[in-house]
C-alpha positions as CSV (number, residue, x, y, z in Angstrom):
1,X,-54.4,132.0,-93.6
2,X,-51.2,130.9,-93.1
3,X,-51.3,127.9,-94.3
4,X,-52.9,129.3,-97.9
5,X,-49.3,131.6,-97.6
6,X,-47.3,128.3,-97.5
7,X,-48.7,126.8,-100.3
8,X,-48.4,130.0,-102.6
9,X,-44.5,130.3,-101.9
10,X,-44.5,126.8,-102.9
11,X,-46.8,127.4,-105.7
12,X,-44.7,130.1,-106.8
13,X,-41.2,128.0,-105.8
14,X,-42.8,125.1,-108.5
15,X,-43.4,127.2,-111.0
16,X,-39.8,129.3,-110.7
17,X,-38.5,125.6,-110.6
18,X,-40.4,124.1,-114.0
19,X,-39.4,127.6,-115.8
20,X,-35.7,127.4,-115.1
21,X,-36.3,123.5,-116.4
22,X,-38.1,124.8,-119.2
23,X,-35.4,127.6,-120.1
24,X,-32.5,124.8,-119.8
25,X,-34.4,122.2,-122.0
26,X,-35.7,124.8,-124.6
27,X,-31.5,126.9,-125.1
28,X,-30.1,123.5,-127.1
29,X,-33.3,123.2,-129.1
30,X,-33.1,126.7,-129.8
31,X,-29.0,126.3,-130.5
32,X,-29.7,123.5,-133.5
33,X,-32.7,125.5,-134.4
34,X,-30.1,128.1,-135.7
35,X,-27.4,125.7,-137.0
36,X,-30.4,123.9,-139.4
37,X,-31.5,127.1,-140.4
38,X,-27.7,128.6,-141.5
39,X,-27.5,124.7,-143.0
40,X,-30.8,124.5,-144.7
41,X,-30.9,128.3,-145.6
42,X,-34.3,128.6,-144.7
43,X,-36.1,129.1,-141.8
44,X,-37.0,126.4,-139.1
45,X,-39.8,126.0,-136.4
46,X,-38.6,124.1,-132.9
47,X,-41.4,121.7,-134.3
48,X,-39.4,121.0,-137.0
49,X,-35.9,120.8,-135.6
50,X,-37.4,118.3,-132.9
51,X,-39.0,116.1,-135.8
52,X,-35.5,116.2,-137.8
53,X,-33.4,115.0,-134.8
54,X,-35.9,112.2,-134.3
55,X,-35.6,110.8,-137.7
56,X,-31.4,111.3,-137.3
57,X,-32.0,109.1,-133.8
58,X,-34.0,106.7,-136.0
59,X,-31.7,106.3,-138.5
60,X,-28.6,106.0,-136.2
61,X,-30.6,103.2,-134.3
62,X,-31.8,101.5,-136.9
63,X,-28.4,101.6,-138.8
64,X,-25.8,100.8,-136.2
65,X,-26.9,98.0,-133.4
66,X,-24.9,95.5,-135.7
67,X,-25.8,92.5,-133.2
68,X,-29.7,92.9,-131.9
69,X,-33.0,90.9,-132.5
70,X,-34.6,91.0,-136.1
71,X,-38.1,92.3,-133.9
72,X,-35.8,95.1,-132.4
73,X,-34.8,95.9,-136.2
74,X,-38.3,95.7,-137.4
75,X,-39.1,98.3,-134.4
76,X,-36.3,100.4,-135.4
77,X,-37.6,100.1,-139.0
78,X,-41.0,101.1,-138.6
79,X,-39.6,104.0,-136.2
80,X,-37.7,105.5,-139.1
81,X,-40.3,105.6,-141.6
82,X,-42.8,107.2,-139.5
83,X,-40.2,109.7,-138.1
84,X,-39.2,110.7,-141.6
85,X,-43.2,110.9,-142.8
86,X,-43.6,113.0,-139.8
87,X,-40.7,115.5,-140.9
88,X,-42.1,115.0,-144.4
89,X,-45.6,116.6,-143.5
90,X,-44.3,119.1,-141.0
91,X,-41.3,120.3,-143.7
92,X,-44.1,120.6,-146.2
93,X,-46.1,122.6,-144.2
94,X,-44.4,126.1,-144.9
């Protein structure tokens, strides 16, 4: 019996722990959520926010690293064009 208590508090100590995390991952997201949809004048999923800031992290890292491997730019590339089809068929969506 007491061990099944022990592993409840921890059970419930985990899942206090991952919600915080969750919380303190999800307030930024949710903070560009609203600046997209002030700039964009429409409304905007998290979904859709995350897909958009992966194609602006493409971009910047296929743009900038001035002095890398042509197989890192070719990665970088390909990265950026399935990032922006991705925010291509998600935008479309609505």
């Amino acid at each position: 019996m007491t061990n099944e208590m022990i592993l409840t508090d921890r059970e419930q100590k985990l899942n206090k722990f991952f919600n915080l995390m969750q919380a303190a991952m999800k307030r930024p997201v949710d903070d560009i959520t609203l600046y997209y949809n002030k700039v964009l004048e429409r409304e905007l999923n998290s979904k859709q926010v995350l897909c958009l800031l992966n194609a602006q992290l493409a971009f910047i890292m296929t743009v900038f690293p001035t002095d890398c491997s042509f197989l890192l730019r070719i990665v970088c590339i390909c990265w950026l064009l399935t990032a922006l089809l991705k925010c291509r068929e998600e935008l479309r969506e609505e």
